[in-house]
PDB file as gemmi writes it, atoms N, CA and C in Angstrom:
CRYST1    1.000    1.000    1.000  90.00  90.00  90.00 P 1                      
ATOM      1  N   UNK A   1      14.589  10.289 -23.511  1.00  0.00           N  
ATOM      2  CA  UNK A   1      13.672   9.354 -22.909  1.00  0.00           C  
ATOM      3  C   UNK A   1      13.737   9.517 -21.390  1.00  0.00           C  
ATOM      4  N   UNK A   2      12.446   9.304 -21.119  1.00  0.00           N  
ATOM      5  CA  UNK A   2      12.430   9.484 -19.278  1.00  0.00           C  
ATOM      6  C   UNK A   2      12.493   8.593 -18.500  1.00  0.00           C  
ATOM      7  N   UNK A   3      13.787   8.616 -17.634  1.00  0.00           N  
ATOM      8  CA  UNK A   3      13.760   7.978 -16.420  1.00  0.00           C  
ATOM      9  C   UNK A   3      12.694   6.809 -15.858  1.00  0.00           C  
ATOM     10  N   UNK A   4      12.685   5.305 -15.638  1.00  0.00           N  
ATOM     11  CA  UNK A   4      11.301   5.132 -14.252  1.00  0.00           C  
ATOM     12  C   UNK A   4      11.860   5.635 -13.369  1.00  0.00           C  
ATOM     13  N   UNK A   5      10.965   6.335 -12.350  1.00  0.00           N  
ATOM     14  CA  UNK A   5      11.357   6.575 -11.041  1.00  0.00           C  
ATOM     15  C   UNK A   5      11.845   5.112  -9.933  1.00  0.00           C  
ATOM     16  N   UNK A   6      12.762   5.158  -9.479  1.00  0.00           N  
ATOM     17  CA  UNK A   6      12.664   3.932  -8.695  1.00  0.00           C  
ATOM     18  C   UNK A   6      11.649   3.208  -7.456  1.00  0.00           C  
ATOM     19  N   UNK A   7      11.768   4.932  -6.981  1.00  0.00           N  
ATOM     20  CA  UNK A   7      10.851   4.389  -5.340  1.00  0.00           C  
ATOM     21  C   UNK A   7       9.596   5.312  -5.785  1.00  0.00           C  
ATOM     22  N   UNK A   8       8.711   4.608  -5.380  1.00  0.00           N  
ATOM     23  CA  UNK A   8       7.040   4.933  -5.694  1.00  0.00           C  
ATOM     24  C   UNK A   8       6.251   5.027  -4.774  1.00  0.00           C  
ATOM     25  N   UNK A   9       5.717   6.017  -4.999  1.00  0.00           N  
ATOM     26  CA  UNK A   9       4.632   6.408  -3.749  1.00  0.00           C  
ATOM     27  C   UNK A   9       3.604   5.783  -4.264  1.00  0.00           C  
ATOM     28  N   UNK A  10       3.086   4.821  -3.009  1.00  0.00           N  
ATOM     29  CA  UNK A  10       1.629   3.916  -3.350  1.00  0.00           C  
ATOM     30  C   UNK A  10       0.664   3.532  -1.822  1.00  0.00           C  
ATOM     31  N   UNK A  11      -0.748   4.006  -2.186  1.00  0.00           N  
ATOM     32  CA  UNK A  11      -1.703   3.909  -1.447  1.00  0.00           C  
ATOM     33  C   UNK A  11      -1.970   2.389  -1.066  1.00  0.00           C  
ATOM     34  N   UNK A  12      -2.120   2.413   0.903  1.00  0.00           N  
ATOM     35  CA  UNK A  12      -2.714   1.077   0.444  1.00  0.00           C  
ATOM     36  C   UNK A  12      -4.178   1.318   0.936  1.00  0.00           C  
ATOM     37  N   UNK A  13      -5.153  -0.007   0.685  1.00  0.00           N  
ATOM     38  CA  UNK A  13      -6.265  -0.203   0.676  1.00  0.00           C  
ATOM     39  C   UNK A  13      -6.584  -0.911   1.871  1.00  0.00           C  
ATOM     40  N   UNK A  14      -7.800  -0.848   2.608  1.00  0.00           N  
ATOM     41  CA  UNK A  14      -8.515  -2.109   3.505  1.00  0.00           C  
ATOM     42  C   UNK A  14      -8.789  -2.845   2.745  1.00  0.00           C  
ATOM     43  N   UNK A  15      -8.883  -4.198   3.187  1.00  0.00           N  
ATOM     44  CA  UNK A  15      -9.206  -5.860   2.465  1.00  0.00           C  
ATOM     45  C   UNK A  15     -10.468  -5.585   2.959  1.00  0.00           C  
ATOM     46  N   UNK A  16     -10.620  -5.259   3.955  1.00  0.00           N  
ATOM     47  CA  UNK A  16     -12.385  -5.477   4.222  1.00  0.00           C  
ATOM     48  C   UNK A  16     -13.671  -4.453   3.708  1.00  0.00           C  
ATOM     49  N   UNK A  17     -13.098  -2.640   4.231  1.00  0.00           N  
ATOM     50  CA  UNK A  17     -14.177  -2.038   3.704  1.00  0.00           C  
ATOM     51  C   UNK A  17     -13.801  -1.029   2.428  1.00  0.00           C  
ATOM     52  N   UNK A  18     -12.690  -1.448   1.627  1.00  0.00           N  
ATOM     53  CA  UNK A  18     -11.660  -0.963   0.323  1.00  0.00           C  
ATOM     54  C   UNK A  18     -11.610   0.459   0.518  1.00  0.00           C  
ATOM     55  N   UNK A  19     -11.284   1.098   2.054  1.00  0.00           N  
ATOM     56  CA  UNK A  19     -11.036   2.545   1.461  1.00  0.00           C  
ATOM     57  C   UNK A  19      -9.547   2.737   1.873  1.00  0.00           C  
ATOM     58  N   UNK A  20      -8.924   3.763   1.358  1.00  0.00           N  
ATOM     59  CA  UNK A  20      -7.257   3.957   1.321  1.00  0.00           C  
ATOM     60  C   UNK A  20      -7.031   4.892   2.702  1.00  0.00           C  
ATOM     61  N   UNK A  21      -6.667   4.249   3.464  1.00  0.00           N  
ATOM     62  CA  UNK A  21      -6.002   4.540   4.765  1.00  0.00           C  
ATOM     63  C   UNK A  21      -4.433   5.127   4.959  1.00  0.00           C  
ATOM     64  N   UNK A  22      -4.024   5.076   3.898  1.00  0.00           N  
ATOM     65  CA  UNK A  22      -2.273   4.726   4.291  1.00  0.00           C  
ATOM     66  C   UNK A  22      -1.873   5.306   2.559  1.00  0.00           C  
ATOM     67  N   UNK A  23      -0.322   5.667   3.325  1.00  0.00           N  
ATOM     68  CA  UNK A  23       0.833   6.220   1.689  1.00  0.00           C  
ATOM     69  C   UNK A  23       1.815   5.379   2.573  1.00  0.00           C  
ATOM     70  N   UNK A  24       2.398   5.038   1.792  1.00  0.00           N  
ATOM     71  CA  UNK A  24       3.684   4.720   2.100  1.00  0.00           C  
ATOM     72  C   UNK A  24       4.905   4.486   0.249  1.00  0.00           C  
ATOM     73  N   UNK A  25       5.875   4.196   0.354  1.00  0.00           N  
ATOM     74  CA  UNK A  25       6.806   4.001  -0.388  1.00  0.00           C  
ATOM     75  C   UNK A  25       7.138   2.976  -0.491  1.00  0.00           C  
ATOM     76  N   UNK A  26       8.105   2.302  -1.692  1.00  0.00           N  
ATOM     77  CA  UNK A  26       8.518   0.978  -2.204  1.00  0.00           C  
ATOM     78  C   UNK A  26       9.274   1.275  -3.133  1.00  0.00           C  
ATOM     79  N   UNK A  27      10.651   0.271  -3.405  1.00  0.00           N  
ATOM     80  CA  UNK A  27      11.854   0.388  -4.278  1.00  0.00           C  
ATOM     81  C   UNK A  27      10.887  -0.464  -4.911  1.00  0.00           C  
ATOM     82  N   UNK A  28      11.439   0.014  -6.734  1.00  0.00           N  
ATOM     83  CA  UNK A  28      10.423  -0.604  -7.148  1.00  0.00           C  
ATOM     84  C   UNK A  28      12.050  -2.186  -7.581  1.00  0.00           C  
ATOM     85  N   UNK A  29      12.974  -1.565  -7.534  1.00  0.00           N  
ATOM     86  CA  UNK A  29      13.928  -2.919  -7.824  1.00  0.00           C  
ATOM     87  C   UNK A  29      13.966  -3.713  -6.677  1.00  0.00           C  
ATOM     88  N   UNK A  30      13.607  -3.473  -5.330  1.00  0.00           N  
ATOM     89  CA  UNK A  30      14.107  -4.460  -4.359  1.00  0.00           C  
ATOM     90  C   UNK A  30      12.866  -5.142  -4.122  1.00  0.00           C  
ATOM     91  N   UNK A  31      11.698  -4.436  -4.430  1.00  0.00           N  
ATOM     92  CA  UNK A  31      10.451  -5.012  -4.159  1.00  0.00           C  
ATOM     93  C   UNK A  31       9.563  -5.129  -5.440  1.00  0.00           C  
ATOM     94  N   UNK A  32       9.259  -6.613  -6.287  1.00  0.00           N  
ATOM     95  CA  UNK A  32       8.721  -6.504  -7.294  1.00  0.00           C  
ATOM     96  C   UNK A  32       7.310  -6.701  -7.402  1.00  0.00           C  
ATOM     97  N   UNK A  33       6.497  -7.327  -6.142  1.00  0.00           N  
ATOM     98  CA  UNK A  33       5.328  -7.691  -5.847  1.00  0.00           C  
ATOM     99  C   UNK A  33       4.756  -6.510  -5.177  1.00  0.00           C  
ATOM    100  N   UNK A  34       3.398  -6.669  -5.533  1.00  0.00           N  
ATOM    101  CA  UNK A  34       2.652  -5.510  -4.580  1.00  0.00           C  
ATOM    102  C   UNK A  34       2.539  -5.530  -2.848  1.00  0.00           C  
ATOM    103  N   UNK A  35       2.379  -4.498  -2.345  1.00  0.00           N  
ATOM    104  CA  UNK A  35       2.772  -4.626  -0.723  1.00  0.00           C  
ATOM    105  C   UNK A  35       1.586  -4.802  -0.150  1.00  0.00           C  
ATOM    106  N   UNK A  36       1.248  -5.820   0.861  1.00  0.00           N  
ATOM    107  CA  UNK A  36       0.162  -6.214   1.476  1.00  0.00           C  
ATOM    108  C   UNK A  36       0.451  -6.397   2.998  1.00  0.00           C  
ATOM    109  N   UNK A  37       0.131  -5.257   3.816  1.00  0.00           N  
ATOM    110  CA  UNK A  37       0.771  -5.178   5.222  1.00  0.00           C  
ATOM    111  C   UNK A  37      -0.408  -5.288   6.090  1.00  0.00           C  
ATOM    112  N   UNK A  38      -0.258  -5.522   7.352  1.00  0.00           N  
ATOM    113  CA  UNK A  38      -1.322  -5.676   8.639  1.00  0.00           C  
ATOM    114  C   UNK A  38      -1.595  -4.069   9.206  1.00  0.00           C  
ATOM    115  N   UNK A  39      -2.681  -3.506   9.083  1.00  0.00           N  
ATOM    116  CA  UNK A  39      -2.864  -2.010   9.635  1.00  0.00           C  
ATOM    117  C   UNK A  39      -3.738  -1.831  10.559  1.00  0.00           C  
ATOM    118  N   UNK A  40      -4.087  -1.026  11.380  1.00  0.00           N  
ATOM    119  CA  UNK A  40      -5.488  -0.517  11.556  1.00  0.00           C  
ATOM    120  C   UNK A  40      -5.845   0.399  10.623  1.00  0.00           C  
ATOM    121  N   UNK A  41      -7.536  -0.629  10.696  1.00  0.00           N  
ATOM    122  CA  UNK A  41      -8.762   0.492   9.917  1.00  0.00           C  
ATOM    123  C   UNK A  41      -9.248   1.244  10.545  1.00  0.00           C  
ATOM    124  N   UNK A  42      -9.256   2.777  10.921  1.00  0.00           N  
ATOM    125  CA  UNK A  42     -10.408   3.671  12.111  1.00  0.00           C  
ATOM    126  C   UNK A  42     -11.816   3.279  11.555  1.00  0.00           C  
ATOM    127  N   UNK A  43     -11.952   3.246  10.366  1.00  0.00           N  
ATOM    128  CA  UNK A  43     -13.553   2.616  10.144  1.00  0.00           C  
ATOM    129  C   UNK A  43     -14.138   1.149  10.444  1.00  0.00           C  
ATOM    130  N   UNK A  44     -13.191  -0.034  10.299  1.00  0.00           N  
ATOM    131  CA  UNK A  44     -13.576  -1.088  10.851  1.00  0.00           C  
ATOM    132  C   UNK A  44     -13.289  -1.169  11.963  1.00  0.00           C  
ATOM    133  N   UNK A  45     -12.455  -0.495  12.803  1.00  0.00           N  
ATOM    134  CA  UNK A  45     -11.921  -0.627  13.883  1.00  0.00           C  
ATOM    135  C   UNK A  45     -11.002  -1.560  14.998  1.00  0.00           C  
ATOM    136  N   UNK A  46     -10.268  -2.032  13.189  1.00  0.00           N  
ATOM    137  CA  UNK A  46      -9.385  -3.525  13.882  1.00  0.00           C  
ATOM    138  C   UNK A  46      -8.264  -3.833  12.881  1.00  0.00           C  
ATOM    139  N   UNK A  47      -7.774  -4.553  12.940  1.00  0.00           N  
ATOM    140  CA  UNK A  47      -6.123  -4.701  12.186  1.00  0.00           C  
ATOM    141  C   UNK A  47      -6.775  -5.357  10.855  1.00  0.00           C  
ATOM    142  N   UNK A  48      -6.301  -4.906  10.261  1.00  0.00           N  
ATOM    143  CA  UNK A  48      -6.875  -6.003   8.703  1.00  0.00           C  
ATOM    144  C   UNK A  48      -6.094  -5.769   7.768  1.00  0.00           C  
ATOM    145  N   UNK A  49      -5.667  -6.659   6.489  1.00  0.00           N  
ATOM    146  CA  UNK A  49      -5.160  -6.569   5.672  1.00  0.00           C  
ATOM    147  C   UNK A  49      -5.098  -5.032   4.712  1.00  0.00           C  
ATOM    148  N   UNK A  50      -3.988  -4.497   4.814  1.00  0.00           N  
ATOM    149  CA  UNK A  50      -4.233  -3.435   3.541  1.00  0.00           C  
ATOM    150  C   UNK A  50      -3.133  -3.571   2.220  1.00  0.00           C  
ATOM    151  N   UNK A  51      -3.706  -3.406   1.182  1.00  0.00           N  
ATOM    152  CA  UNK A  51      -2.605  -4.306   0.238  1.00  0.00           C  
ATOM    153  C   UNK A  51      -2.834  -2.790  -0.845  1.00  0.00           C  
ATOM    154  N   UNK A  52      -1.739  -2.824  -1.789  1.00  0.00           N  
ATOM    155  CA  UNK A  52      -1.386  -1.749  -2.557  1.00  0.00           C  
ATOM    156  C   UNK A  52      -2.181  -1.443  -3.557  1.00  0.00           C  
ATOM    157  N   UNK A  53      -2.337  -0.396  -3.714  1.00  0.00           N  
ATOM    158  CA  UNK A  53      -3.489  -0.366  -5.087  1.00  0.00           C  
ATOM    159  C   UNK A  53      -3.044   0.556  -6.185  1.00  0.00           C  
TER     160      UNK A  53                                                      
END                                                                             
């Protein structure tokens, strides 16, 4: 039987115009909720929510 991997590579999204800007990583034991961080969008051109998809 196979392994889960622990740490996961996951895209996040803009809240405003939903396209994937960003990779980043996450333990999946230390962190059980999805990640929703403050970024810049180059297409909206301002800090906005990007949350994991």
């Amino acid at each position: 039987m196979a392994k889960k991997e622990v740490v996961l590579h996951v895209e996040l999204a803009c809240s405003a115009c939903a396209r994937r800007n960003y990779h980043t990583q996450r333990n999946r034991n230390n962190i059980r909720e999805k990640i929703s961080l403050r970024k810049y969008c180059p297409w909206c051109r301002q800090h906005t929510a990007h949350k994991e998809v």
